[in-house]
C-alpha positions, 0 to 999 in steps of 0.5 A: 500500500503506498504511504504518502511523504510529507513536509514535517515541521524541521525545526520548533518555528518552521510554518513551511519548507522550501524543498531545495533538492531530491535526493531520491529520483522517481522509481528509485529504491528507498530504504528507512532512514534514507535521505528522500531530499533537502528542505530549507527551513526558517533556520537551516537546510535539513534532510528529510529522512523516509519511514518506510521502505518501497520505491519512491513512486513520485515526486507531489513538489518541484524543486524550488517549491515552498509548501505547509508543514504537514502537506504531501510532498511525495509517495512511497509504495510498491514498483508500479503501484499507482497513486494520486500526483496531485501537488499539495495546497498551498504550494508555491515557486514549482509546479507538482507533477501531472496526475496520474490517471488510477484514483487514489489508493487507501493511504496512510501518513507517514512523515519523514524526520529530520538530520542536519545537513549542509546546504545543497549543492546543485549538480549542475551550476546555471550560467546566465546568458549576458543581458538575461535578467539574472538572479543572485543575493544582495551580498553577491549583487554588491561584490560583484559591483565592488570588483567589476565582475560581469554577474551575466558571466557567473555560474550560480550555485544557489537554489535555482541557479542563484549566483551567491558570494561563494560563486564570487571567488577568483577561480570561480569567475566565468571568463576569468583565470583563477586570481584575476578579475573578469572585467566590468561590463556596464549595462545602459540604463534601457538594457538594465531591468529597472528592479528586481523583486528577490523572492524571501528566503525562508529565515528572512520570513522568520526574521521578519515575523519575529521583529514583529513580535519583538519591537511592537508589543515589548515595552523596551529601553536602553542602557548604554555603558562605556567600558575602559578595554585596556586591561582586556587588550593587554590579557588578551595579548598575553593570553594569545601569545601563550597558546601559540596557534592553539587556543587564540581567544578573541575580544568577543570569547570575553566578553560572552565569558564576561556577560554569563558571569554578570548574568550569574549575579543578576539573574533577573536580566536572564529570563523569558516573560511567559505571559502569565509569569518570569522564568527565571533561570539558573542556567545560561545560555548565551545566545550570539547573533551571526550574520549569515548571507540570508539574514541573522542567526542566533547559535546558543553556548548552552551553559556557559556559566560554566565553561571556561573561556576557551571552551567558549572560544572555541564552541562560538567559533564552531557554531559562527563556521557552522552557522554559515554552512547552514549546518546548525541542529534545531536545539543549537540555535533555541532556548537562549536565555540572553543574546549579545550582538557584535558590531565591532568588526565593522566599525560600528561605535553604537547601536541597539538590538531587537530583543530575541522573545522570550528573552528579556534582554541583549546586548549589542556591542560595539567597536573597540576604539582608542580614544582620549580618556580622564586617567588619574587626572591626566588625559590618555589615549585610551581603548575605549567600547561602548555596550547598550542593553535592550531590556524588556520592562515587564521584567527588568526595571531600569536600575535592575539593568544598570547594576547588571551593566555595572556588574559587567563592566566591572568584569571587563575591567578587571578580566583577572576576575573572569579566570577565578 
């Protein structure tokens, strides 16, 4: 009897799935626990995974399509078996397959589960013709603009033939040798579409959803903080210098190590408003906001009152890499109980984050900058980097905010207190 496959929720905040690749070709043996295709979600790319054994009888979604949690994305059964090709309601961005002739036999959901996966790679790159319209990211649209390459000479290796900035390497240039830039071709303004409408992946969706939820109902104010950075810059030196090429911390790893310590001592600021009631909780698990070519994401260091600085080092560093590649697991990037957002690295003096719900605060931190300072009555230059705390009022008042900021620049000015 054959058994539909539908598109399960892959991840806690996953409405739909855009499913990216067939693994799995019409007529092909399935055995369970084989990769059936890979699904897109609000988060990360992930394998659906068959239940049942058979033959895979047909393909209910194109590649490219987005379709509803729960919805039939294919059938398993018997070779030869007939059964329903419709697509499922709903569907958008690819046609289903043509229905097959027989009625529908008696079925039986079956869904599929979920393992983490990296991002898909198609097997054939799509080159544009030059003077096509052609599809690719904002990132990649902007490097290409910086660098002078010709996008219509770029083969895509993104969903649907999109040119992204892995496309955008030396080697990787369409008409150019490997370290060479190919040369800019400036199209005439009647040649040149006068817009392009770039469809919504589904993490910016879900980032957009959530802004909404965050930035209208949460009452929020700011508290922004000078820290006096010297003291850190000078152990992070030594600190560097006796690991060698293993172990290197970086200005971010202390402050994340710094804010689970403060947090420890407030653990007002780390809490979920719950509707009904603050939880407060015990734990800390850090969230940091990673940009990634589609939008933010968020990876959790679970615990992280209790691990050491390199640990944290090292565990942010794997989750940043692995939150580029999209390859993060569900219960890696949920359940933090406080964020920190940097800037830094881009120059950013000052600026302030959207609260992450049900999270009561984050922290956004800036560069880290020399600049004249007071120092015993004398004028120095000084490294100096600023630190706003959004909170959410329901559950954090102003001064209960103001000695968590007190506490944590206490920390970063003295970081011996942080290794006791």
């Amino acid at each position: 009897m054959a058994t539909k496959v539908v598109m399960e929720a892959l991840s806690p905040t996953m409405e739909e799935g855009r499913l990216v690749e067939w693994k799995k070709q019409e007529g092909e043996a399935v055995a369970v626990g084989d990769v059936l295709a890979e699904v897109e979600t609000d988060k990360a790319v992930m394998e659906l995974v068959a239940r049942t054994g058979g033959t895979l009888l047909k393909q209910l979604v194109a590649a490219g399509a987005t379709v509803p949690v729960s919805s039939a994305v294919g059938w398993i059964g018997s070779p030869g078996e007939t059964v329903d090709g419709g697509g499922p309601e709903g569907q958008r961005g690819g046609a289903p397959a043509a229905p097959a002739p027989a009625p529908a036999p008696s079925t039986k959901p079956i869904p599929a589960v979920a393992a983490s996966a990296p991002p898909a790679s198609p097997a054939i790159a799509v080159a544009t013709a030059p003077g096509a319209r052609v599809k690719a990211s904002p990132l990649a649209r902007k490097i290409a603009a910086d660098t002078g390459v010709d996008l219509s000479t770029v083969s895509g290796s993104g969903p649907e033939g999109r040119v992204i900035k892995r496309d955008l390497s030396a080697d990787q240039r369409a008409g150019a040798p490997a370290g060479q830039t190919a040369s800019r071709q400036i199209a005439r303004p009647s040649e040149r579409p006068a817009y392009e409408d770039v469809p919504l992946t589904q993490i910016r969706k879900t980032i957009a959803k959530r802004l909404v939820q965050s930035i209208g109902p949460i009452p929020t104010f700011y508290l922004t903080s000078e820290v006096d950075m010297e003291r850190v810059a000078e152990a992070r030196g030594a600190l560097n210098e006796a690991a060698g090429e293993q172990g290197k911390v970086s200005f971010n790893d202390i402050v994340l190590k710094a804010v689970a310590t403060a947090l420890q001592q407030h653990p007002v600021c780390n809490a979920w408003w719950q509707d009904d009631h603050v939880r407060i909780w015990h734990e800390v698990h850090l969230g940091m906001a990673v940009a990634i070519e589609e939008g933010l994401i968020t990876p959790v260091i679970r615990n992280a009152e209790a691990k050491s600085l390199r640990e944290i080092g090292s565990e942010a560093r794997d989750l940043a890499k692995r939150a580029r590649e999209r390859k993060l697991k569900p219960d890696e990037y949920t359940g933090s109980t406080f964020s920190v957002s940097n800037l830094g690295m881009f120059d950013i003096e000052h600026f302030t984050a959207i609260i992450n719900p049900p999270e009561a605060g984050i922290l956004a931190i800036g560069s880290i900058a020399a600049v004249p300072a007071a120092v015993n009555g004398e004028v120095r230059v000084r490294r100096r980097m600023r630190m706003t705390m959004s909170c959410d009022h329901r559950v954090i008042d102003g001064a209960t905010g103001a000695q968590f900021l007190k506490t944590l620049k206490l920390l970063l000015e003295n970081p011996l207190a942080l290794v006791w």
